[in-house]
Biopython code that builds the backbone (N, CA, C, O; Angstrom):
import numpy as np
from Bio.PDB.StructureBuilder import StructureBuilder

atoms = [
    (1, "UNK", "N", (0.819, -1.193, 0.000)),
    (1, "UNK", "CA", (0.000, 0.000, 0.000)),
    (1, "UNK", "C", (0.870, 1.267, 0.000)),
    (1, "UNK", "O", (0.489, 2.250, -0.636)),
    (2, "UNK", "N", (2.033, 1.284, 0.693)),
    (2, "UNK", "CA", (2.913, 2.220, 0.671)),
    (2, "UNK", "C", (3.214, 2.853, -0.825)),
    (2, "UNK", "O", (2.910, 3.951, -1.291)),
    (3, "UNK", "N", (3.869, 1.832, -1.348)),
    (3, "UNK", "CA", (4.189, 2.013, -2.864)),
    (3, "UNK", "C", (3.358, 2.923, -3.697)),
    (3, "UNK", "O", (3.685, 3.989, -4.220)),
    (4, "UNK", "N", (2.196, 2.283, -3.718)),
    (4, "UNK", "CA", (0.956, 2.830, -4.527)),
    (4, "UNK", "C", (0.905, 4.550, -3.859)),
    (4, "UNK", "O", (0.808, 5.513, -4.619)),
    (5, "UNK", "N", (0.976, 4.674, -2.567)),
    (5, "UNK", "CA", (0.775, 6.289, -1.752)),
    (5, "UNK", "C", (1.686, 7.431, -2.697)),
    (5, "UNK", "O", (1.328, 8.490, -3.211)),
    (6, "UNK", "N", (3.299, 6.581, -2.684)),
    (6, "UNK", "CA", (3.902, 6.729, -3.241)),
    (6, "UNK", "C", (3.890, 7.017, -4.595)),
    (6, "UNK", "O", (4.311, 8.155, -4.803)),
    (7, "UNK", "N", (3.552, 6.387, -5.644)),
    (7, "UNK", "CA", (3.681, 6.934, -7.137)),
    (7, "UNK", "C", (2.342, 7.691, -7.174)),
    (7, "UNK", "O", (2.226, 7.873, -8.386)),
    (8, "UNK", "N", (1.138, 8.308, -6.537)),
    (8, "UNK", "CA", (0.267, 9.080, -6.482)),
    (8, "UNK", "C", (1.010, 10.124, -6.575)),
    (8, "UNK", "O", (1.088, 10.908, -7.520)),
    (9, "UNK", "N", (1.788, 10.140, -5.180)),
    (9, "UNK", "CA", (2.457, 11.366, -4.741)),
    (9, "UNK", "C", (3.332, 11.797, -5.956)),
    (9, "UNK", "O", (3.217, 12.971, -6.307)),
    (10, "UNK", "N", (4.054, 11.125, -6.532)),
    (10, "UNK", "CA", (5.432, 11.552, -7.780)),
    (10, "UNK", "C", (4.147, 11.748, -8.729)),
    (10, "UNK", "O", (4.335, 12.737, -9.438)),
    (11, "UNK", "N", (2.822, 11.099, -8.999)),
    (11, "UNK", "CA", (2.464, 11.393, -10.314)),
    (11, "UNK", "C", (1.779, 12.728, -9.884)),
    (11, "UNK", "O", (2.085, 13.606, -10.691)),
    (12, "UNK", "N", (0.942, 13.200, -8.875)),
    (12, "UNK", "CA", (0.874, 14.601, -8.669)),
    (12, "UNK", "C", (2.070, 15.751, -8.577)),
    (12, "UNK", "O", (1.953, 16.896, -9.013)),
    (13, "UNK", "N", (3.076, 15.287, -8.015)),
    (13, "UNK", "CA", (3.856, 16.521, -8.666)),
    (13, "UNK", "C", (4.329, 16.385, -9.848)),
    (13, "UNK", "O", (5.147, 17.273, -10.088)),
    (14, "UNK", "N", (4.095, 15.278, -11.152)),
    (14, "UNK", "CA", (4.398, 15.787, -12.476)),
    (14, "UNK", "C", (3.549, 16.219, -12.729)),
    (14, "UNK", "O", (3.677, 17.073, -13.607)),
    (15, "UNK", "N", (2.265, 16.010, -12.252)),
    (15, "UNK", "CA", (1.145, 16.965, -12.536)),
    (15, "UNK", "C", (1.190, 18.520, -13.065)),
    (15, "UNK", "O", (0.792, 19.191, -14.017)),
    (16, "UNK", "N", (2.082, 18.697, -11.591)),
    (16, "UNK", "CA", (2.237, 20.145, -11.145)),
    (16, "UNK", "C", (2.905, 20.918, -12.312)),
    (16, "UNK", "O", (2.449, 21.898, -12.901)),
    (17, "UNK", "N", (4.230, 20.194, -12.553)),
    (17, "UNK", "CA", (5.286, 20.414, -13.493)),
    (17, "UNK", "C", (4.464, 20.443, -15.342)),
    (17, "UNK", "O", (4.506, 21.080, -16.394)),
    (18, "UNK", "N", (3.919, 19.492, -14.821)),
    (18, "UNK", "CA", (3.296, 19.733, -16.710)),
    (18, "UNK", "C", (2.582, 21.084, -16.557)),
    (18, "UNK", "O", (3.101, 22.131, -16.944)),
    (19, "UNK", "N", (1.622, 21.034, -16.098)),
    (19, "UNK", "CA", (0.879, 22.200, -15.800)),
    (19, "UNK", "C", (1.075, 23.515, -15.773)),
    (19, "UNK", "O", (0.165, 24.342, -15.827)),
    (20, "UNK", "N", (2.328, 23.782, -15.683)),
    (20, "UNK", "CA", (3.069, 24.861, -15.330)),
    (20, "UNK", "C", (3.687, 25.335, -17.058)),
    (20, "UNK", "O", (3.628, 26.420, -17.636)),
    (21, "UNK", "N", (4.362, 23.771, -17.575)),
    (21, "UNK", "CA", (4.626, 23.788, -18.817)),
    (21, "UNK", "C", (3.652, 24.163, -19.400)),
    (21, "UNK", "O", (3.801, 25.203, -20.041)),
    (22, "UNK", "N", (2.528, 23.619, -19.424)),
    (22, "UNK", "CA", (1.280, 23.654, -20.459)),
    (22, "UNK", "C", (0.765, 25.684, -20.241)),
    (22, "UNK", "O", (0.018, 26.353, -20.954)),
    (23, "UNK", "N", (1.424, 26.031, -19.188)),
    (23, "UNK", "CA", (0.872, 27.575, -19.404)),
    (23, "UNK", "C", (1.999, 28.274, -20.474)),
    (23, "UNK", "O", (1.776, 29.320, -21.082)),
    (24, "UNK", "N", (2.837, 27.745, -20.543)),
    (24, "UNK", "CA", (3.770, 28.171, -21.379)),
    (24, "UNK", "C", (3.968, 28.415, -22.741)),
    (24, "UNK", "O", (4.865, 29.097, -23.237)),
    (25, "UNK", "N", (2.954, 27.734, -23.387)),
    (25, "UNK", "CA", (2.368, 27.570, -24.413)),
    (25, "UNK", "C", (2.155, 28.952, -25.679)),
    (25, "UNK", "O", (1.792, 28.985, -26.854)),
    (26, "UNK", "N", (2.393, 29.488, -25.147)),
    (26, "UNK", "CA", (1.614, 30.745, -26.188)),
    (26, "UNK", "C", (2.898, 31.918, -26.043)),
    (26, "UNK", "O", (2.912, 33.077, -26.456)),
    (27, "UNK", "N", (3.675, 31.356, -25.495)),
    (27, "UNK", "CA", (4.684, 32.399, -25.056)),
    (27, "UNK", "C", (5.331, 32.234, -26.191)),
    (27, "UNK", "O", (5.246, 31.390, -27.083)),
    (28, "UNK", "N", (6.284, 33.582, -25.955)),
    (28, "UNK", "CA", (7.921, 33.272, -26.688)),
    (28, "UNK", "C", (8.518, 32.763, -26.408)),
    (28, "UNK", "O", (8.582, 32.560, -25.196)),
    (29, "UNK", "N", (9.507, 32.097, -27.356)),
    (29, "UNK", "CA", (10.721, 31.537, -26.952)),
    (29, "UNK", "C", (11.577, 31.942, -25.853)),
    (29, "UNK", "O", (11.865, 31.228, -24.893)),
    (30, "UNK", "N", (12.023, 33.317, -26.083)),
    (30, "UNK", "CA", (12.733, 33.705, -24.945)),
    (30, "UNK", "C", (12.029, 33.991, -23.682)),
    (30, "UNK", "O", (12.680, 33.800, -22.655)),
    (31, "UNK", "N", (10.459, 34.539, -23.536)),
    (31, "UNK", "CA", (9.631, 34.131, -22.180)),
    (31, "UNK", "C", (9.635, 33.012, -21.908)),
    (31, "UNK", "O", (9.276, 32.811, -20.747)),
    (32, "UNK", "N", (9.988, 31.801, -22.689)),
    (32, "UNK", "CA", (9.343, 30.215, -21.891)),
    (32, "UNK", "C", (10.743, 30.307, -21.286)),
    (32, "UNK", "O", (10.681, 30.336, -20.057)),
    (33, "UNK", "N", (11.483, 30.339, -21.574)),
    (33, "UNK", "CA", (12.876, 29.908, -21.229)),
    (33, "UNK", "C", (13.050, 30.481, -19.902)),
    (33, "UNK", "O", (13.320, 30.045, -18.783)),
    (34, "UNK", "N", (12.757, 31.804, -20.514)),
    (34, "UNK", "CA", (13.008, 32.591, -18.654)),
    (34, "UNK", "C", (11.960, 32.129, -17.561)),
    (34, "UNK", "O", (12.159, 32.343, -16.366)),
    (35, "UNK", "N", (10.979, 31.566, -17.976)),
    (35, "UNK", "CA", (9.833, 30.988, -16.766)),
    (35, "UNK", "C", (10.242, 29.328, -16.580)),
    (35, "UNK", "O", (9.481, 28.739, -15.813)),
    (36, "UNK", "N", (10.993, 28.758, -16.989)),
    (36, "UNK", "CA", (11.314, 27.831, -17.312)),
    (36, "UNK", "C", (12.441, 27.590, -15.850)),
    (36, "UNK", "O", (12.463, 26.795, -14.910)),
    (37, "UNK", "N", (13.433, 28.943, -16.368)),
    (37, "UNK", "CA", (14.742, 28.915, -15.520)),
    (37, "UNK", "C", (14.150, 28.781, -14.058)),
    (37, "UNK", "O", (14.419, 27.922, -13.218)),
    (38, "UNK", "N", (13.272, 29.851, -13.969)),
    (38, "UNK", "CA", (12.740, 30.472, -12.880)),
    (38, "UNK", "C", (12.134, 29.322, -12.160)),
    (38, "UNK", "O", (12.664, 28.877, -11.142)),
    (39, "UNK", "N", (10.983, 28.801, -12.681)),
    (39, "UNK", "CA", (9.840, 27.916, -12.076)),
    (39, "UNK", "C", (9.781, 26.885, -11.972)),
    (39, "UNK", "O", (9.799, 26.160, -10.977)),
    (40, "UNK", "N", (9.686, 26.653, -13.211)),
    (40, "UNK", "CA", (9.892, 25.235, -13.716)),
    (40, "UNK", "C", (11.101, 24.631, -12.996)),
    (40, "UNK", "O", (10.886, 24.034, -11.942)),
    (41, "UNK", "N", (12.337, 24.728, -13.457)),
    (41, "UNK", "CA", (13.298, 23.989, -12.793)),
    (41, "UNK", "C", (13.441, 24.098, -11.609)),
    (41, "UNK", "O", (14.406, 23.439, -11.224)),
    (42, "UNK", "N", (12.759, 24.806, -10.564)),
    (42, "UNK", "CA", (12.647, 24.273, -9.325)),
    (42, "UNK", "C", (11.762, 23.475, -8.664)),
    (42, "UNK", "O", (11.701, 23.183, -7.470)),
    (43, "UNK", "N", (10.846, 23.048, -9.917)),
    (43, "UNK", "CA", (9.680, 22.364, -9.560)),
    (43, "UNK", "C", (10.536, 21.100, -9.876)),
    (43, "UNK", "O", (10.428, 20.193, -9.051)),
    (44, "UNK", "N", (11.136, 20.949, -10.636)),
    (44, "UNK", "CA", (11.825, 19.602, -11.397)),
    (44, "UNK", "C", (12.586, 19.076, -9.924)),
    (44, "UNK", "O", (12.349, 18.139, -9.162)),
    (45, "UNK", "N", (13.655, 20.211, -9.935)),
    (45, "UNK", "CA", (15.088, 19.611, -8.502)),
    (45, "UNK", "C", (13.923, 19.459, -7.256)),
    (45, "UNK", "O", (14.265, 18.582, -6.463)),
    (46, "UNK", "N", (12.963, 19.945, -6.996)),
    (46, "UNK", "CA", (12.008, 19.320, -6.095)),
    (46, "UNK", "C", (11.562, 18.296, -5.984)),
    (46, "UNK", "O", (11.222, 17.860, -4.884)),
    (47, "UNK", "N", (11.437, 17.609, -7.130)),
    (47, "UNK", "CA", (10.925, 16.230, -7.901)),
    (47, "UNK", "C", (12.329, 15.519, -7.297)),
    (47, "UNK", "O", (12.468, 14.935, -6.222)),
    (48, "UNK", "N", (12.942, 15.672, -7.951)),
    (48, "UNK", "CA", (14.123, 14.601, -7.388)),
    (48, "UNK", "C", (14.420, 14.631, -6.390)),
    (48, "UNK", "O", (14.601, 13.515, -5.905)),
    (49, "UNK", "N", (14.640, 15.720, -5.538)),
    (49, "UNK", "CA", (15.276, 15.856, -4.412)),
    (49, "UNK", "C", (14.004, 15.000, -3.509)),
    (49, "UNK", "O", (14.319, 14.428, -2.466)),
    (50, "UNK", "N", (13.332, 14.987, -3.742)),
    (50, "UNK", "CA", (11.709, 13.942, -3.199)),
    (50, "UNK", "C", (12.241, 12.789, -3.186)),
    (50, "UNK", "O", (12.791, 12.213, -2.247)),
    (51, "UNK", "N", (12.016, 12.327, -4.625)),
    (51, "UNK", "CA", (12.496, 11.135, -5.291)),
    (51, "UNK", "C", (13.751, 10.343, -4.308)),
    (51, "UNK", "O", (13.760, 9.298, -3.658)),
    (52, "UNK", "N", (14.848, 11.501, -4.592)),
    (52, "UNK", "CA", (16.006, 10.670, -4.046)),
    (52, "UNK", "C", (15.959, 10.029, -2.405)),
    (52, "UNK", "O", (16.419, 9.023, -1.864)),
    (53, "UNK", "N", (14.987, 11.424, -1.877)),
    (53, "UNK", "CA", (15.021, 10.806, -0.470)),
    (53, "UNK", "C", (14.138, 9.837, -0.031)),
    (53, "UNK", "O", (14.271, 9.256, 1.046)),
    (54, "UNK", "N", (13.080, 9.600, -0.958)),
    (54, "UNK", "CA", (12.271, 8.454, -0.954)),
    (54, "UNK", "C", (13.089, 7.057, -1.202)),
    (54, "UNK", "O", (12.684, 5.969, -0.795)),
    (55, "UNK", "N", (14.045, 7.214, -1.778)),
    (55, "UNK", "CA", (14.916, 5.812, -2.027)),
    (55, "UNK", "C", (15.518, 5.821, -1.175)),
    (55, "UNK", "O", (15.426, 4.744, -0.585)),
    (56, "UNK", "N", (16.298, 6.639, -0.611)),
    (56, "UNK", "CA", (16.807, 6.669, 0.592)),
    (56, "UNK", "C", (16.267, 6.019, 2.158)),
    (56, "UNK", "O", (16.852, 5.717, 3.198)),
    (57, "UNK", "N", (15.390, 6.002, 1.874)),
    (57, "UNK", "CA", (13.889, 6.222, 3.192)),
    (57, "UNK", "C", (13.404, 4.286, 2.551)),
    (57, "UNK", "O", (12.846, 3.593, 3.402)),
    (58, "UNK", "N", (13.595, 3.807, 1.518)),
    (58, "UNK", "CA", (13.385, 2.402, 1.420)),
    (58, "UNK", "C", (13.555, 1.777, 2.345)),
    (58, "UNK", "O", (14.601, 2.069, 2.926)),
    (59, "UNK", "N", (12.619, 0.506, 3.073)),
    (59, "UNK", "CA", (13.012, -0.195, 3.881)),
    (59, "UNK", "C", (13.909, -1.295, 3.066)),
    (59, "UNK", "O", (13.973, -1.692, 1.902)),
    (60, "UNK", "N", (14.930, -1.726, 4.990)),
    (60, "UNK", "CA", (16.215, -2.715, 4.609)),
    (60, "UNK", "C", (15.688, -3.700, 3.855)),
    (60, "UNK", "O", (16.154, -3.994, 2.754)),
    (61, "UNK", "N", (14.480, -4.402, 4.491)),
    (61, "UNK", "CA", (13.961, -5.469, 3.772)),
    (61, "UNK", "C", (14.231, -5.524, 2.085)),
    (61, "UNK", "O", (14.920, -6.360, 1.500)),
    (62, "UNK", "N", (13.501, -4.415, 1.497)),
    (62, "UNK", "CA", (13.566, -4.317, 0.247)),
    (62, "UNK", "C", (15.046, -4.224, -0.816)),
    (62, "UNK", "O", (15.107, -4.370, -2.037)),
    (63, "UNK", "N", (15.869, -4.003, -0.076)),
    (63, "UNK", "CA", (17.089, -3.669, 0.174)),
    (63, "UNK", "C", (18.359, -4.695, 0.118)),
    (63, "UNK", "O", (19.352, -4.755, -0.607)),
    (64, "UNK", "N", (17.847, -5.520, 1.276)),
    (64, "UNK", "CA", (18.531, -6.836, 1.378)),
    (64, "UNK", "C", (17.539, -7.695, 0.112)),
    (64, "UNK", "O", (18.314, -8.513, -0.385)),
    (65, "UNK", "N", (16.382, -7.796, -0.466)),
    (65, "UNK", "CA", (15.987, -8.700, -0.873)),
    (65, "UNK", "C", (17.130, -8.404, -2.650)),
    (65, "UNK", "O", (17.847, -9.231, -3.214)),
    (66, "UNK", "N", (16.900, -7.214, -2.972)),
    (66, "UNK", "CA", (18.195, -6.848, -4.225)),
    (66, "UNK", "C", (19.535, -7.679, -3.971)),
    (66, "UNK", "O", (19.946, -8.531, -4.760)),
    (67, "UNK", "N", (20.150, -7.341, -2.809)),
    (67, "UNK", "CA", (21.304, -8.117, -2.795)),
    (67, "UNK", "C", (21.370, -9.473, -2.593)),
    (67, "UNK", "O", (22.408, -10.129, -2.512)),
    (68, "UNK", "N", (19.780, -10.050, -2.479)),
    (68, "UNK", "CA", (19.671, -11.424, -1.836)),
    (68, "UNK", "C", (19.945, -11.997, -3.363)),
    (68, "UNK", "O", (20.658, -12.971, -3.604)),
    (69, "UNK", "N", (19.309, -11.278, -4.254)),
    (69, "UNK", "CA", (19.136, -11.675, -5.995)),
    (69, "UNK", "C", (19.849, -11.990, -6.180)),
    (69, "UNK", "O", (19.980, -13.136, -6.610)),
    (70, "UNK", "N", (21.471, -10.600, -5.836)),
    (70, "UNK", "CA", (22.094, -10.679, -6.539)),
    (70, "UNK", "C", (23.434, -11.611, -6.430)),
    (70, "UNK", "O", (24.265, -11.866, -7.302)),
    (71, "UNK", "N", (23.360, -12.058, -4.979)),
    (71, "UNK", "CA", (24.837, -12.841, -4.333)),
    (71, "UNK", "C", (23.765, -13.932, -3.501)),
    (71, "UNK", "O", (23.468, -13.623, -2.348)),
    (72, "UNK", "N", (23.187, -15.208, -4.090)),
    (72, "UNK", "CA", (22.112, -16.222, -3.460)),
    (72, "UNK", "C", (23.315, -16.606, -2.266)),
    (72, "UNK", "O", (24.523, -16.379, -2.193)),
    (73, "UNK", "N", (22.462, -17.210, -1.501)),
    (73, "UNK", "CA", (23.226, -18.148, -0.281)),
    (73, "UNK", "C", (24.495, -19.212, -0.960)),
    (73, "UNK", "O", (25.636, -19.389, -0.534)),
    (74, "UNK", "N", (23.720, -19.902, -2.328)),
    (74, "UNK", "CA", (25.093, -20.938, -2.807)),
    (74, "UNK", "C", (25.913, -19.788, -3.102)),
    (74, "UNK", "O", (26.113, -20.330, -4.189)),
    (75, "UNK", "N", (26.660, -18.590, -3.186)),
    (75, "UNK", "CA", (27.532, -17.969, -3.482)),
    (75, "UNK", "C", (28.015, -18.013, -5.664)),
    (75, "UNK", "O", (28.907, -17.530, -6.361)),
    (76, "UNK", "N", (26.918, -18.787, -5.877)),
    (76, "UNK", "CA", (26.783, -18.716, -7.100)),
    (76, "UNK", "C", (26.124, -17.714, -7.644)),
    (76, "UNK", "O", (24.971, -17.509, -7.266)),
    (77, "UNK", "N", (26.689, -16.925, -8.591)),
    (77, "UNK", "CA", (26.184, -15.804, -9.554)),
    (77, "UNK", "C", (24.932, -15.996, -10.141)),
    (77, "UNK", "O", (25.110, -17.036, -10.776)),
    (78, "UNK", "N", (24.014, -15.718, -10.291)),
    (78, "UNK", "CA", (22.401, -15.781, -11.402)),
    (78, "UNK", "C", (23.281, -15.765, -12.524)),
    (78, "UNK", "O", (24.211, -14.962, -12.599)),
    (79, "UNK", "N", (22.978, -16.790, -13.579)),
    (79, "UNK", "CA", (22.780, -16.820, -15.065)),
    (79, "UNK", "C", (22.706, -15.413, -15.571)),
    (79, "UNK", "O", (23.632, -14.845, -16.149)),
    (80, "UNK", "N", (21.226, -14.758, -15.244)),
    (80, "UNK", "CA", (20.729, -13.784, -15.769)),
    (80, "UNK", "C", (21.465, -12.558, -15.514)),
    (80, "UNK", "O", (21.098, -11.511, -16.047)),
    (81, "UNK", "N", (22.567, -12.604, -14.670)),
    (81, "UNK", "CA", (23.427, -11.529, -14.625)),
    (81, "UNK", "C", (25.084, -11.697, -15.035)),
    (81, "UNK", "O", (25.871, -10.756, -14.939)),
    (82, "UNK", "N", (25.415, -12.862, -15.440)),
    (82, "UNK", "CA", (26.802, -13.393, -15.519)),
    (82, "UNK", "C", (26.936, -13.268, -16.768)),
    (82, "UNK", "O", (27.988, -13.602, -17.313)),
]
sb = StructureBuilder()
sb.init_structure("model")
sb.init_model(0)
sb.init_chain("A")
sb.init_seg("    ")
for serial, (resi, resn, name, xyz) in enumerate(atoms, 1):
    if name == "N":
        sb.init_residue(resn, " ", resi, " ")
    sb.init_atom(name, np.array(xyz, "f"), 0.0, 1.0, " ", f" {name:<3s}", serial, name[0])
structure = sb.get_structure()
């Protein structure tokens, strides 16, 4: 259930970000750019800076189960990665 809370949350703030784009529309070139610098790209590094700390914030479980993939108990490599 977490997960799902989760990509709501990232798909409302691309929401935000399109939205912002989509007013941009009718402008000039050199107005989009400057609302762009301004707005937009802090809506973006907001996005990630979210993003990143949401991966960060992953539980171990999920965590250890990647490395469980990737190094099994026989100490034998997966096929699918060798």
């Amino acid at each position: 259930m977490q997960s799902k809370n989760l990509y709501y949350l990232a798909l409302k703030q691309m929401q935000v970000i399109y939205r912002e784009e989509m007013k941009l529309q009718e402008l000039e070139p050199d107005e989009r750019l400057r609302i762009r610098q301004v707005v937009i790209k802090l809506l973006v590094e907001a996005y990630f800076t979210w993003v990143q700390q949401k991966f960060r914030e992953r539980p171990a479980k999920d965590q250890d189960l990647e490395r469980s993939q990737l190094f099994p108990e026989s100490g034998k490599v997966p096929e699918s990665i060798s």
